[in-house]
C-alpha positions as CSV (number, residue, x, y, z in Angstrom):
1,X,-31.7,43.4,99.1
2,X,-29.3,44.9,97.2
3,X,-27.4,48.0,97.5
4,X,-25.1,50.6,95.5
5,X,-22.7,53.3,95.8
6,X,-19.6,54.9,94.5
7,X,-16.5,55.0,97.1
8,X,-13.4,56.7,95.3
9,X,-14.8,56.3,91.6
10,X,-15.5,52.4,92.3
11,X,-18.9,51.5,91.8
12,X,-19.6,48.7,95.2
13,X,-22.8,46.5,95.6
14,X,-23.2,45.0,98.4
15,X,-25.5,41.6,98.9
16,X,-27.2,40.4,102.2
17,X,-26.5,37.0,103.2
18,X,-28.3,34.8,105.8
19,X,-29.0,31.6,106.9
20,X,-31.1,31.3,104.0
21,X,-27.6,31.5,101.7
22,X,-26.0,28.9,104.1
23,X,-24.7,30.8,106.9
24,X,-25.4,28.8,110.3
25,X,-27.1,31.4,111.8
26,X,-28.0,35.6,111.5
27,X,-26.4,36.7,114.7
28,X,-23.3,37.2,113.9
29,X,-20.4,38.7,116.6
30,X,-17.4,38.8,114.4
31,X,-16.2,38.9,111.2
32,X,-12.2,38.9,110.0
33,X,-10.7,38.8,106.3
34,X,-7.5,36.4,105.9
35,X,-5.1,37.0,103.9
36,X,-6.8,34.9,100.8
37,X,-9.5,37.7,101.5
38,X,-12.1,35.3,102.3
39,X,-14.5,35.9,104.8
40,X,-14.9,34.6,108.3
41,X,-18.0,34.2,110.6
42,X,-18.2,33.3,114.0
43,X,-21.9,33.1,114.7
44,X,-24.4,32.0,117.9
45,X,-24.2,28.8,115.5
46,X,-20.9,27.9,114.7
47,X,-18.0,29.3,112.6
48,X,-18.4,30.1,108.6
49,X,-16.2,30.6,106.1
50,X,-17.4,32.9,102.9
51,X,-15.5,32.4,99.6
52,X,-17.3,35.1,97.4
53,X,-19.7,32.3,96.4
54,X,-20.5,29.6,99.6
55,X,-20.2,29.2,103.0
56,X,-18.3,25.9,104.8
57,X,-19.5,25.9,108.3
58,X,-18.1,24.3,111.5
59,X,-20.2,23.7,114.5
60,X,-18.8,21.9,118.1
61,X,-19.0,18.2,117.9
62,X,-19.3,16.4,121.7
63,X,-16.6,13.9,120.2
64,X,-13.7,16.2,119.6
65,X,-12.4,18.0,122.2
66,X,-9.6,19.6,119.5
67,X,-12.5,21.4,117.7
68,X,-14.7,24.2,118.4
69,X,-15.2,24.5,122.3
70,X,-19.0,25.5,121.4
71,X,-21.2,26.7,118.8
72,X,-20.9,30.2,120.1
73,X,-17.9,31.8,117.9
74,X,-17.7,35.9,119.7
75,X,-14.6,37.1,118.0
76,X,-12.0,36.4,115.6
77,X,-9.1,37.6,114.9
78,X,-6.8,37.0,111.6
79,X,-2.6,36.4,112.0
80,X,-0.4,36.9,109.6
81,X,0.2,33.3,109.1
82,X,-2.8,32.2,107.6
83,X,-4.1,30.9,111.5
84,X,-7.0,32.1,113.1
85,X,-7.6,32.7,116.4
86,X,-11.3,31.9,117.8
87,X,-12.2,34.4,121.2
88,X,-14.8,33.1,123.4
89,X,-16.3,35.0,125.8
């Protein structure tokens, strides 16, 4: 799927992207822009970072209590220095 459209003179086209491009999983709950403007996921699966081109995903690991509390990532939110916050409800 592919879609087009003029905003302001700009032509934009805009891709889908699943699980089948390497995000951990379609239901997504949040998505934030840092401020290298890539893309971030948090998912029923884990959190994703998008690039423009890949995804790097991170899912909770039972071993590391420093890392993701749990697979399910329901908000994020962006600061201005380059940390992100994960919100779980």
């Amino acid at each position: 799927l592919c879609i087009t459209g003029t905003l302001f003179g700009q032509t934009l086209i805009f891709d889908k992207i699943g699980k089948r491009d390497g995000l951990p999983d379609n239901n997504i709950f949040s998505i934030v822009q840092d401020g290298y403007g890539h893309l971030w996921f948090g998912t029923s699966n884990g959190l994703a970072l998008y690039n423009g081109y890949s995804f790097r995903n991170w899912r909770h690991m039972q071993e590391d209590t420093t890392f993701l509390p749990d697979n399910q990532v329901d908000g994020l939110m962006a600061a201005g220095n380059d940390d992100l916050y994960l919100i779980n409800i």
